[in-house]
mmJSON file of the N, C-alpha and C atoms, coordinates in Angstrom:
{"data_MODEL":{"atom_site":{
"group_PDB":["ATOM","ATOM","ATOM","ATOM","ATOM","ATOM","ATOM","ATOM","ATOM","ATOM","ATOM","ATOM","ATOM","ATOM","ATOM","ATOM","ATOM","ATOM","ATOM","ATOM","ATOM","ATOM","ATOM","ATOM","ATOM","ATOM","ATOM","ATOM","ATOM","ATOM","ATOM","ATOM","ATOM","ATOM","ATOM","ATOM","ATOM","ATOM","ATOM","ATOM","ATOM","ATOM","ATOM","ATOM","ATOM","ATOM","ATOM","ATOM","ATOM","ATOM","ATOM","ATOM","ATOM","ATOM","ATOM","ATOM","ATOM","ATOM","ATOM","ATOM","ATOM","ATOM","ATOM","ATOM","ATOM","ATOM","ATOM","ATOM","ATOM","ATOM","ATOM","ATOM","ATOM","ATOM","ATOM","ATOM","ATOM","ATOM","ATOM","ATOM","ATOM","ATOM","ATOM","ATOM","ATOM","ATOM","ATOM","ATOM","ATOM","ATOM","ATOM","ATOM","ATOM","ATOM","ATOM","ATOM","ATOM","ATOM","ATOM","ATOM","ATOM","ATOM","ATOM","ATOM","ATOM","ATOM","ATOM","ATOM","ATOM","ATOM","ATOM","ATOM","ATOM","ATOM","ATOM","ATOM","ATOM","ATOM","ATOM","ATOM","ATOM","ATOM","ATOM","ATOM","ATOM","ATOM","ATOM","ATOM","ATOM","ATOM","ATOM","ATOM","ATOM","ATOM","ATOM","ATOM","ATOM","ATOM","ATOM","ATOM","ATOM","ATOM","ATOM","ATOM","ATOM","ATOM","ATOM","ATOM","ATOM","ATOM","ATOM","ATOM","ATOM","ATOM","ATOM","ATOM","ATOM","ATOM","ATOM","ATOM","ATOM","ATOM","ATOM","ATOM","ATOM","ATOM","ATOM","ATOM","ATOM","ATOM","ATOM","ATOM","ATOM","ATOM","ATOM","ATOM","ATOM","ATOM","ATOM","ATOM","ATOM","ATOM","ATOM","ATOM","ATOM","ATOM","ATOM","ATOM","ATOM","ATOM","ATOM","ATOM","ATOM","ATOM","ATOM","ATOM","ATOM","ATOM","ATOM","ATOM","ATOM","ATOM","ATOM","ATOM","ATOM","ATOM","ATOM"],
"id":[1,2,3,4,5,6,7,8,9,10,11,12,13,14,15,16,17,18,19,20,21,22,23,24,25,26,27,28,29,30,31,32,33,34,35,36,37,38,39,40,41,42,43,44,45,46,47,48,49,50,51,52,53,54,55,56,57,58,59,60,61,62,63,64,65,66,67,68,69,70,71,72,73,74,75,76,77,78,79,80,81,82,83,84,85,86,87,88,89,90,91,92,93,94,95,96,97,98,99,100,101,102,103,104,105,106,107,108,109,110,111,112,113,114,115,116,117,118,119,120,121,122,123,124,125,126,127,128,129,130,131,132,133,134,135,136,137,138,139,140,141,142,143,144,145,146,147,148,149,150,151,152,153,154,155,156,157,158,159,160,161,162,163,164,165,166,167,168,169,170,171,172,173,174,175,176,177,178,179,180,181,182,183,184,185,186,187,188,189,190,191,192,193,194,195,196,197,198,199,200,201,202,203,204,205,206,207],
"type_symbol":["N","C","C","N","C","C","N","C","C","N","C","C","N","C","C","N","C","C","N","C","C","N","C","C","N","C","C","N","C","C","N","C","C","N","C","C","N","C","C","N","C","C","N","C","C","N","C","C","N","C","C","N","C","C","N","C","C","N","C","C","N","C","C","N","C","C","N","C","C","N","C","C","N","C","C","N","C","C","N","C","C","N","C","C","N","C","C","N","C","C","N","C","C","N","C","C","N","C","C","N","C","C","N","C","C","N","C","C","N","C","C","N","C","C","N","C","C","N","C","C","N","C","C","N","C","C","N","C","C","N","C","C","N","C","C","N","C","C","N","C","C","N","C","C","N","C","C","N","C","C","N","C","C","N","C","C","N","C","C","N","C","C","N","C","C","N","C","C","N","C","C","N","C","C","N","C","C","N","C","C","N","C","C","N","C","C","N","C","C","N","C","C","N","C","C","N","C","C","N","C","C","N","C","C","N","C","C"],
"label_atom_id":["N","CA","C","N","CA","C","N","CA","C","N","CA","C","N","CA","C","N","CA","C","N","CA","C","N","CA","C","N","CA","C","N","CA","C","N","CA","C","N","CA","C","N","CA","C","N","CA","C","N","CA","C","N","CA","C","N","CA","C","N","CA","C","N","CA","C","N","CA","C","N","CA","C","N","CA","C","N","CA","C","N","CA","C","N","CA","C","N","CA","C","N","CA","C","N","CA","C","N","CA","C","N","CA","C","N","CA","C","N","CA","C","N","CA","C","N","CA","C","N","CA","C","N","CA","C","N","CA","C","N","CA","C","N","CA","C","N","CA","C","N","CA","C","N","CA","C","N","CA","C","N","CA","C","N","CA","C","N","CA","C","N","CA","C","N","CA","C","N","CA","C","N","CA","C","N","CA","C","N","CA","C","N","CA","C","N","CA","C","N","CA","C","N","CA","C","N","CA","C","N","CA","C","N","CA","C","N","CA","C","N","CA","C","N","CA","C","N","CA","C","N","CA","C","N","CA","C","N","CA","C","N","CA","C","N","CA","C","N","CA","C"],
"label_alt_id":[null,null,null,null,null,null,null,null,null,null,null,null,null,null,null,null,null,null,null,null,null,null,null,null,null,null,null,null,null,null,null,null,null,null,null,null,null,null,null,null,null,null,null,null,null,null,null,null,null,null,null,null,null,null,null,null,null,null,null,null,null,null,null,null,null,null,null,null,null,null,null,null,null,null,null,null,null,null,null,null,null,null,null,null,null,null,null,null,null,null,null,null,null,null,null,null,null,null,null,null,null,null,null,null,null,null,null,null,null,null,null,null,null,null,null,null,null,null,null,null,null,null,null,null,null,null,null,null,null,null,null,null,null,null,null,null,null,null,null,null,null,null,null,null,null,null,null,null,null,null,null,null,null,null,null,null,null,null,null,null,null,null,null,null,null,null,null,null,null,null,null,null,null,null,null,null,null,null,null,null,null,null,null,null,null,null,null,null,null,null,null,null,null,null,null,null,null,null,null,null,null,null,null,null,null,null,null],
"label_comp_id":["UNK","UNK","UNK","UNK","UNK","UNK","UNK","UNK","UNK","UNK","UNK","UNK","UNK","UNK","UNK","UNK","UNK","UNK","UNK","UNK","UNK","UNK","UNK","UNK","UNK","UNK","UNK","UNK","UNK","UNK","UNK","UNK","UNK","UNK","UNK","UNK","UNK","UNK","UNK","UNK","UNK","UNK","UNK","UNK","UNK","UNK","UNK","UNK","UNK","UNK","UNK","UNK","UNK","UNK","UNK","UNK","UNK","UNK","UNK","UNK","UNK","UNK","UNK","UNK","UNK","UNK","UNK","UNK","UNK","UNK","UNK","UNK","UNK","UNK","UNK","UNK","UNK","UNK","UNK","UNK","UNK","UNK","UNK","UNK","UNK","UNK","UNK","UNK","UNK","UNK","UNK","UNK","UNK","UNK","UNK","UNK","UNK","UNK","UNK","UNK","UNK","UNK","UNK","UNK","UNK","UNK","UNK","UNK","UNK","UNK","UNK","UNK","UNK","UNK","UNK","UNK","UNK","UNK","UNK","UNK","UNK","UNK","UNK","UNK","UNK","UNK","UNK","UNK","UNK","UNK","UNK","UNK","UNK","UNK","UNK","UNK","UNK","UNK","UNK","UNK","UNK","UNK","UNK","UNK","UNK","UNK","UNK","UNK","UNK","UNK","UNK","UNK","UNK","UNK","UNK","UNK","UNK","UNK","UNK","UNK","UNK","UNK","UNK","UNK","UNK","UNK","UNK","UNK","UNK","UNK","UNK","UNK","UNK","UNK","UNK","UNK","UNK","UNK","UNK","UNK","UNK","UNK","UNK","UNK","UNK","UNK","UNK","UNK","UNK","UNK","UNK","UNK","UNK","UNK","UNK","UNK","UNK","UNK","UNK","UNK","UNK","UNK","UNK","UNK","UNK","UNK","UNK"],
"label_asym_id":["A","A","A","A","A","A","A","A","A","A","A","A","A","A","A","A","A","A","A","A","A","A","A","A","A","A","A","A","A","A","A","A","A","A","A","A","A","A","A","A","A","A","A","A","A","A","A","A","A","A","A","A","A","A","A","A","A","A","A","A","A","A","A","A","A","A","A","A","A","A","A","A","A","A","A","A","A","A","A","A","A","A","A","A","A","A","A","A","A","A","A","A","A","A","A","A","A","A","A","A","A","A","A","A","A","A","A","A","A","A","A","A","A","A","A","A","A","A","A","A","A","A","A","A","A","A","A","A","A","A","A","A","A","A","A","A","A","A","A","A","A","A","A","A","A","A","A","A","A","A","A","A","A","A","A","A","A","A","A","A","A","A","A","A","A","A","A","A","A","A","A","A","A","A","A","A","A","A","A","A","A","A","A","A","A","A","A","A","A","A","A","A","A","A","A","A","A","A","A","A","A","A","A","A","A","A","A"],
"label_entity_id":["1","1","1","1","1","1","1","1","1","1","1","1","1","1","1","1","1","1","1","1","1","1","1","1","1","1","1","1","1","1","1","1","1","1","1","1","1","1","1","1","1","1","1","1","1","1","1","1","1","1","1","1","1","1","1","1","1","1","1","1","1","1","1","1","1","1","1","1","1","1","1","1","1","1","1","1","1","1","1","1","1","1","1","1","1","1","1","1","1","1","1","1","1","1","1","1","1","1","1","1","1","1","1","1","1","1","1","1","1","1","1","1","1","1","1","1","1","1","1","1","1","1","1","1","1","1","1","1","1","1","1","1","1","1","1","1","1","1","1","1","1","1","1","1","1","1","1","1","1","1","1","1","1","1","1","1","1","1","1","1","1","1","1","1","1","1","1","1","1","1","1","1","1","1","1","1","1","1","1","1","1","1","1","1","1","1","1","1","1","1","1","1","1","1","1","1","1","1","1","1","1","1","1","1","1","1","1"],
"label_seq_id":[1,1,1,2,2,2,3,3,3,4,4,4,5,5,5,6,6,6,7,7,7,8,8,8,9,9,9,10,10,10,11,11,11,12,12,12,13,13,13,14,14,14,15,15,15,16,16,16,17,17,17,18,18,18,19,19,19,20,20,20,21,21,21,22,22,22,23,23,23,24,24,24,25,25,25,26,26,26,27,27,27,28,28,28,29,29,29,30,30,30,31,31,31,32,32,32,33,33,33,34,34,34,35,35,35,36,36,36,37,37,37,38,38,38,39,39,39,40,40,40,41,41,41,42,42,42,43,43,43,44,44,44,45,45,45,46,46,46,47,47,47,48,48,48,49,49,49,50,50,50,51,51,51,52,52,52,53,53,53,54,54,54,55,55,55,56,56,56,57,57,57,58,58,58,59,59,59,60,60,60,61,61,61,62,62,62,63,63,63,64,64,64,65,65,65,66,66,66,67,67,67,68,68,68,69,69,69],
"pdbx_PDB_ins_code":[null,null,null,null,null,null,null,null,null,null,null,null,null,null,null,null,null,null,null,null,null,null,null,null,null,null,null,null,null,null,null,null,null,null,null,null,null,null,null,null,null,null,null,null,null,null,null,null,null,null,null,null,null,null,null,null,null,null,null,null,null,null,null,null,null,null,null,null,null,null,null,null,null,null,null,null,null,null,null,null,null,null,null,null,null,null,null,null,null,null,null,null,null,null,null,null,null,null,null,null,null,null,null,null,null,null,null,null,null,null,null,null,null,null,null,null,null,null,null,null,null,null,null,null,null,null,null,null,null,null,null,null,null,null,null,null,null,null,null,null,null,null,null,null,null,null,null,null,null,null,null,null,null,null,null,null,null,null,null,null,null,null,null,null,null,null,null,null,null,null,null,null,null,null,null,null,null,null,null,null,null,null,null,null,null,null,null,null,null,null,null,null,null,null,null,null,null,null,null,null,null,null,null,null,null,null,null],
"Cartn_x":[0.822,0.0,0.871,1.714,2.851,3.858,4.091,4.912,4.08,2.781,2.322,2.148,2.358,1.845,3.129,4.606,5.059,5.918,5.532,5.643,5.054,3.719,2.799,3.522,3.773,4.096,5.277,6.655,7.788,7.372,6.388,5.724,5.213,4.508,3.969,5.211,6.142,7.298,8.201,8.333,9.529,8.83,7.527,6.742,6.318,6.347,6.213,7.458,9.168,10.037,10.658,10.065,10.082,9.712,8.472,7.793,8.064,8.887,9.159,10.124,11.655,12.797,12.418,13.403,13.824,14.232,13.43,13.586,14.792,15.898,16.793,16.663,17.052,16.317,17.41,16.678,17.421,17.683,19.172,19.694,19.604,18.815,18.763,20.273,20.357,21.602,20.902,21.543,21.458,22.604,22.049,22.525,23.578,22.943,23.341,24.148,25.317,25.63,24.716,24.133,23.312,23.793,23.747,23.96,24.068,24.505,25.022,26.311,26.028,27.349,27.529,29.109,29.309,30.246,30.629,31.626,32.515,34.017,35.253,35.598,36.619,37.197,38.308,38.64,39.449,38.803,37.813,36.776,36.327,36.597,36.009,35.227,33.991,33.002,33.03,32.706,32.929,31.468,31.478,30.208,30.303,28.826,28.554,27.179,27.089,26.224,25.018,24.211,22.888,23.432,24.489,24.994,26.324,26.56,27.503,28.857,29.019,30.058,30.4,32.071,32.935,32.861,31.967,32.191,33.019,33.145,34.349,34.314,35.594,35.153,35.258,34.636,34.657,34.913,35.095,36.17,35.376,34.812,34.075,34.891,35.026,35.548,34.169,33.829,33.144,32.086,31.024,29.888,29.562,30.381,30.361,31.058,30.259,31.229,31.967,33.392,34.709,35.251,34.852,35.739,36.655,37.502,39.027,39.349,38.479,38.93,38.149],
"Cartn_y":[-1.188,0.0,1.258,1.145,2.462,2.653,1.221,1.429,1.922,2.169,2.168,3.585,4.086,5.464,6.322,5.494,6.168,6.158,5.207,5.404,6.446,6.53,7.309,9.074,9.255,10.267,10.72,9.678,9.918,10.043,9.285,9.626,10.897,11.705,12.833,13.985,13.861,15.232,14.913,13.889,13.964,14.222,14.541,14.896,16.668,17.352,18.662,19.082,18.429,19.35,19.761,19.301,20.484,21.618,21.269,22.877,24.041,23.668,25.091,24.932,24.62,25.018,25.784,26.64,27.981,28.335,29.121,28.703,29.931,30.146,30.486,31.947,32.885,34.741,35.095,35.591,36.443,37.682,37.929,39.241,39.809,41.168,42.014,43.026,43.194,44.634,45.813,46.448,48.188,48.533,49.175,50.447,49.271,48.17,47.334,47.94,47.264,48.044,48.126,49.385,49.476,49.112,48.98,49.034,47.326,47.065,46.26,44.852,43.746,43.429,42.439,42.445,41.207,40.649,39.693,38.381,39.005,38.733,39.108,37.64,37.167,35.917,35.952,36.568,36.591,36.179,36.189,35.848,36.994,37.939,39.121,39.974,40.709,41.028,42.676,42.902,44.694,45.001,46.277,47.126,48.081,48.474,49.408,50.275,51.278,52.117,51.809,53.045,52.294,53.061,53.913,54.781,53.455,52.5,51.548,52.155,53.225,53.446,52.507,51.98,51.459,52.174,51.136,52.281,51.383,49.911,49.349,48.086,47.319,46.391,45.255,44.13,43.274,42.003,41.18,39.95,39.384,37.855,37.205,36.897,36.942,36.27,35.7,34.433,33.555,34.159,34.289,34.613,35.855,36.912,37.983,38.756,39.803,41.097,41.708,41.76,42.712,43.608,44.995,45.827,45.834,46.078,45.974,47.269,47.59,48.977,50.451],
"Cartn_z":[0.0,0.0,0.0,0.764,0.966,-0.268,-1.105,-1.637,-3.246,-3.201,-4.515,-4.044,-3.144,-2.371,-3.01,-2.758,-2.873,-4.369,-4.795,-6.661,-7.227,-6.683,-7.733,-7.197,-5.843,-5.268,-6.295,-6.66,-7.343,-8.673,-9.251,-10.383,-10.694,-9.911,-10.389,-9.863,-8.78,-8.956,-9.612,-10.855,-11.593,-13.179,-12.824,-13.897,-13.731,-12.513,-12.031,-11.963,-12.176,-11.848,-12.997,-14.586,-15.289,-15.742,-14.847,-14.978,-14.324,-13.275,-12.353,-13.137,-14.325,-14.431,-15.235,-14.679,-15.267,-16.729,-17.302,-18.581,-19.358,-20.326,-20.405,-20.497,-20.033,-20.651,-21.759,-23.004,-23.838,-23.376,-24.184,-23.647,-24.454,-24.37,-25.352,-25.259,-26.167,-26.093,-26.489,-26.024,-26.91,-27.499,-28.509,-29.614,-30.221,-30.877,-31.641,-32.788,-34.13,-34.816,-36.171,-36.559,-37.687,-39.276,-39.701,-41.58,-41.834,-43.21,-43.514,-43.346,-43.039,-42.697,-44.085,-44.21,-45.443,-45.085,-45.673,-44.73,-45.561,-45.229,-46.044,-46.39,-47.134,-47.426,-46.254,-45.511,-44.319,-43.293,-43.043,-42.022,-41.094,-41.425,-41.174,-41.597,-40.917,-40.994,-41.48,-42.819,-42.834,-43.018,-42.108,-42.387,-43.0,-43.759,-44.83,-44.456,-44.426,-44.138,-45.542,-45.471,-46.616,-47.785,-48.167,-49.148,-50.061,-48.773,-49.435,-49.143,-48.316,-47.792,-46.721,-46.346,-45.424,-43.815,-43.292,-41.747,-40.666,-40.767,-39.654,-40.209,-39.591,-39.42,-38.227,-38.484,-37.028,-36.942,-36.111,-36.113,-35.518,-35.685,-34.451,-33.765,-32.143,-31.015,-30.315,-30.261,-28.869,-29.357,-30.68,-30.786,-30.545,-30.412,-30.639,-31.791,-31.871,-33.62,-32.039,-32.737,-32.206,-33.14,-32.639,-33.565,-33.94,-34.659,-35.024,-35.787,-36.598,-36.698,-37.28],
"occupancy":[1.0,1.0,1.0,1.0,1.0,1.0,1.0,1.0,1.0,1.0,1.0,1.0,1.0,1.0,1.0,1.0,1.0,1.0,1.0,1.0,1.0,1.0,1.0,1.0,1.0,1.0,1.0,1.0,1.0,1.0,1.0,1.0,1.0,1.0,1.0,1.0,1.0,1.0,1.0,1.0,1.0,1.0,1.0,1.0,1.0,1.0,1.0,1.0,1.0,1.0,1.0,1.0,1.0,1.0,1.0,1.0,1.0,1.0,1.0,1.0,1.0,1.0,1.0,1.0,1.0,1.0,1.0,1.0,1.0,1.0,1.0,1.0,1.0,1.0,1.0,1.0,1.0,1.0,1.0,1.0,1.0,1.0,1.0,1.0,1.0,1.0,1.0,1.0,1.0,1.0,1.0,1.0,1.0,1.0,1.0,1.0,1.0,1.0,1.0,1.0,1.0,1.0,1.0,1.0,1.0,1.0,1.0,1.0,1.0,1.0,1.0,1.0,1.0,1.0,1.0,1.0,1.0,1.0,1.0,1.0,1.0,1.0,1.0,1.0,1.0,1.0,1.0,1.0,1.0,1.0,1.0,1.0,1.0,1.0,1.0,1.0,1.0,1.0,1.0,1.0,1.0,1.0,1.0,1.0,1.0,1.0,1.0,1.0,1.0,1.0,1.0,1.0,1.0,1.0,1.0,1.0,1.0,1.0,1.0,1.0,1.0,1.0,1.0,1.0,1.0,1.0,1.0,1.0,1.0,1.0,1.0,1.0,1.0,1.0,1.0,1.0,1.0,1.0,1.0,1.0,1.0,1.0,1.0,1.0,1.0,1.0,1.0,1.0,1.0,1.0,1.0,1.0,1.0,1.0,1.0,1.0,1.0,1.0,1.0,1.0,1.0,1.0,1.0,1.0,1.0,1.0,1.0],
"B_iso_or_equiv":[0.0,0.0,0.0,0.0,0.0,0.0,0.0,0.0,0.0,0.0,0.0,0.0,0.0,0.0,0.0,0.0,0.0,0.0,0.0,0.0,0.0,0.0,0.0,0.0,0.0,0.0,0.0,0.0,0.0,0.0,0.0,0.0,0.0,0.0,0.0,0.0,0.0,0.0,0.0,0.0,0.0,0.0,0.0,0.0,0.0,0.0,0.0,0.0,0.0,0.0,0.0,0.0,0.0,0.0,0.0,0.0,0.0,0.0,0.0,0.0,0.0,0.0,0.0,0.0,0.0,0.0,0.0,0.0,0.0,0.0,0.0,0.0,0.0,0.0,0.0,0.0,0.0,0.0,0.0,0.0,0.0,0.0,0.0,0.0,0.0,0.0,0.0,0.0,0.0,0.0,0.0,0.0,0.0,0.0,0.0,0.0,0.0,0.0,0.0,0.0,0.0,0.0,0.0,0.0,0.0,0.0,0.0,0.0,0.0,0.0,0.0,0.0,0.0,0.0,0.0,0.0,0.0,0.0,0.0,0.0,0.0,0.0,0.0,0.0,0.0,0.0,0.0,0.0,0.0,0.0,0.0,0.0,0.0,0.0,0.0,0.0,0.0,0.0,0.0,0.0,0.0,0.0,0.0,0.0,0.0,0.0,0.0,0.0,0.0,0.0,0.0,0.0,0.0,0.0,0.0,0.0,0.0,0.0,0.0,0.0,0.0,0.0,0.0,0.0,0.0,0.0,0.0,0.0,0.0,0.0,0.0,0.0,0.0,0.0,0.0,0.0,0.0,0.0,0.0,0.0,0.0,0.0,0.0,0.0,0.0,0.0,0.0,0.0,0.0,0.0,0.0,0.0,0.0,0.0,0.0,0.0,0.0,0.0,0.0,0.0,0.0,0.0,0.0,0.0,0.0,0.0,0.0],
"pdbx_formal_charge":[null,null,null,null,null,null,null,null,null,null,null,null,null,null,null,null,null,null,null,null,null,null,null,null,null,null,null,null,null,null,null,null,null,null,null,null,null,null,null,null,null,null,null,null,null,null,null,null,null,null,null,null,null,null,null,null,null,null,null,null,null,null,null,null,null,null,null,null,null,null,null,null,null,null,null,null,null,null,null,null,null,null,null,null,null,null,null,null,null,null,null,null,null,null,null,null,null,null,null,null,null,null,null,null,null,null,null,null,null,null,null,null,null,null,null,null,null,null,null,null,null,null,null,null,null,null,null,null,null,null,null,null,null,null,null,null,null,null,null,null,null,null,null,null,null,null,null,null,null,null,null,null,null,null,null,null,null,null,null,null,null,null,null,null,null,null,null,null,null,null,null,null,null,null,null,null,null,null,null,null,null,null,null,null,null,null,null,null,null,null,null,null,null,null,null,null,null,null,null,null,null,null,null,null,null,null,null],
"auth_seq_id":[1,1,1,2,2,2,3,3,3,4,4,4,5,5,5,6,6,6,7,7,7,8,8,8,9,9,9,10,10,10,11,11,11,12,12,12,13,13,13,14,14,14,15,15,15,16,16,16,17,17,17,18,18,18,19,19,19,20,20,20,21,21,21,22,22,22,23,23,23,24,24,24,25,25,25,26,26,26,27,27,27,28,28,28,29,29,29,30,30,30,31,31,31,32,32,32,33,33,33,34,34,34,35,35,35,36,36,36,37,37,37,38,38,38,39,39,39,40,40,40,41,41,41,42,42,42,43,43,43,44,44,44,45,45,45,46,46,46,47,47,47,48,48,48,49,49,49,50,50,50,51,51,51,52,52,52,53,53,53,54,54,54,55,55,55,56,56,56,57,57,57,58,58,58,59,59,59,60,60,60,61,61,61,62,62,62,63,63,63,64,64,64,65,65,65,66,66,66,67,67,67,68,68,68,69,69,69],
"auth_comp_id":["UNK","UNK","UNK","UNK","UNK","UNK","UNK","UNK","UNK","UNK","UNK","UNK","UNK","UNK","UNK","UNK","UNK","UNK","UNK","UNK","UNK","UNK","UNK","UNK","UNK","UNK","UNK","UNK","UNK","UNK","UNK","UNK","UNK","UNK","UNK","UNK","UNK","UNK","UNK","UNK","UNK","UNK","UNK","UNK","UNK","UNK","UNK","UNK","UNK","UNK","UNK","UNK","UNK","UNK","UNK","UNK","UNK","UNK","UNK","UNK","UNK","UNK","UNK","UNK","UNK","UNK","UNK","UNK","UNK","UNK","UNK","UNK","UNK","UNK","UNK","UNK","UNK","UNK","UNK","UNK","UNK","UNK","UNK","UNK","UNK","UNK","UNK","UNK","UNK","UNK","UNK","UNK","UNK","UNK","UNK","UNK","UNK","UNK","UNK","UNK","UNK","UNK","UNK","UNK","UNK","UNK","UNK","UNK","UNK","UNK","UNK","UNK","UNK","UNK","UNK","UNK","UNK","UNK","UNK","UNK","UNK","UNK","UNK","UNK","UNK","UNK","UNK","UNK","UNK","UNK","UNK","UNK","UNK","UNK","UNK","UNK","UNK","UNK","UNK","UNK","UNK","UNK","UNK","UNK","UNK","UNK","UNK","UNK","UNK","UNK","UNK","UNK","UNK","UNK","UNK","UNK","UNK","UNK","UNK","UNK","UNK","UNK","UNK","UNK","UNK","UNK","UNK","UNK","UNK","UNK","UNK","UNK","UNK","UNK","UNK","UNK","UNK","UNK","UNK","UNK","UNK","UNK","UNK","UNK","UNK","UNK","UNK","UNK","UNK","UNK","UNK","UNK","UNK","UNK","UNK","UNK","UNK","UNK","UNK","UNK","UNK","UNK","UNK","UNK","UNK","UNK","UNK"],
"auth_asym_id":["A","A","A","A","A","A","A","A","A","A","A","A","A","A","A","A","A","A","A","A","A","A","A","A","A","A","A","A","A","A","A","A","A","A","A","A","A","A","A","A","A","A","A","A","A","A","A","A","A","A","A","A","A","A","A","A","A","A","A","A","A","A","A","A","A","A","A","A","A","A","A","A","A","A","A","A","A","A","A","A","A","A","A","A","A","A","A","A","A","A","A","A","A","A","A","A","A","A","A","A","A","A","A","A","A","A","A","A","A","A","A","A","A","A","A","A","A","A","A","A","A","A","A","A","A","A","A","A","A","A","A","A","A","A","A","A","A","A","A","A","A","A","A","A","A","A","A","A","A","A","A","A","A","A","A","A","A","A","A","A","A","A","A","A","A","A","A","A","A","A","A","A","A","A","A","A","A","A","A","A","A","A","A","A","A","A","A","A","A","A","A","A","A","A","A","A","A","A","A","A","A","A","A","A","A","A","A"],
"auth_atom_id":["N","CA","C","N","CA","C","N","CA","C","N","CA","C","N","CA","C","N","CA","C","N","CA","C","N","CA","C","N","CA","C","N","CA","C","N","CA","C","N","CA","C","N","CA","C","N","CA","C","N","CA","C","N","CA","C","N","CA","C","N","CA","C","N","CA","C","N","CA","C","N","CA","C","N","CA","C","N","CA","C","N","CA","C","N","CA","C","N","CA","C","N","CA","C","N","CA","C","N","CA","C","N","CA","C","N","CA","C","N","CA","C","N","CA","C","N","CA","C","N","CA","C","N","CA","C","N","CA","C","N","CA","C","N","CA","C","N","CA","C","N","CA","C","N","CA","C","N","CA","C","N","CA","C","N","CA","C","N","CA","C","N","CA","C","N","CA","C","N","CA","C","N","CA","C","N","CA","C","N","CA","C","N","CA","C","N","CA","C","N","CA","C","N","CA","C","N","CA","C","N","CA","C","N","CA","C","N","CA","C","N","CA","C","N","CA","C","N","CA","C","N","CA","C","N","CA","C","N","CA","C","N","CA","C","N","CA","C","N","CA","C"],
"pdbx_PDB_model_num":[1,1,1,1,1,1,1,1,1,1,1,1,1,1,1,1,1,1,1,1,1,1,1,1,1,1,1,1,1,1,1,1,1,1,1,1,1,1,1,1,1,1,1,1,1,1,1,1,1,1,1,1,1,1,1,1,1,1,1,1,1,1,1,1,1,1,1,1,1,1,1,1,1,1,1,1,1,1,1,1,1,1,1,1,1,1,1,1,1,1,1,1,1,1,1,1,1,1,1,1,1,1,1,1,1,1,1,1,1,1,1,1,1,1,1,1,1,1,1,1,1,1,1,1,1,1,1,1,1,1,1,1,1,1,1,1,1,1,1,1,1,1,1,1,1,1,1,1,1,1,1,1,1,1,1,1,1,1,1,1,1,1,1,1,1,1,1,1,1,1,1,1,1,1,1,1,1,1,1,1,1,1,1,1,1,1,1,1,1,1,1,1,1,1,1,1,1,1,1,1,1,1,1,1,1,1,1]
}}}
């Protein structure tokens, strides 16, 4: 009797303890960089404003754009 007590008990909180986990938060940023980006054959990232002018460029490190110059 106790032991079907306590199946069904382990049964239903290993069925409730994914609902309280915490679910992952996106990070928003600010003042992201605006215009255009195009891949270089170097593996670097140059940006272009909407005129098609050269305004920097950026290097991925670890899933992030890094300025370089």
């Amino acid at each position: 009797m106790y032991m079907k007590k306590f199946f069904a008990f382990l049964l239903i909180f290993s069925i409730m303890i994914p609902v309280f986990a915490e679910a992952p938060k996106k990070v928003y940023k600010k003042n992201l960089p605006q215009g255009t980006f195009k891949k270089a054959r170097n593996g670097t990232y140059i940006q272009y404003d909407n005129k098609g002018k050269k305004i920097g460029t950026y290097k991925l490190n670890n899933g992030e754009l890094k300025r370089t110059k």
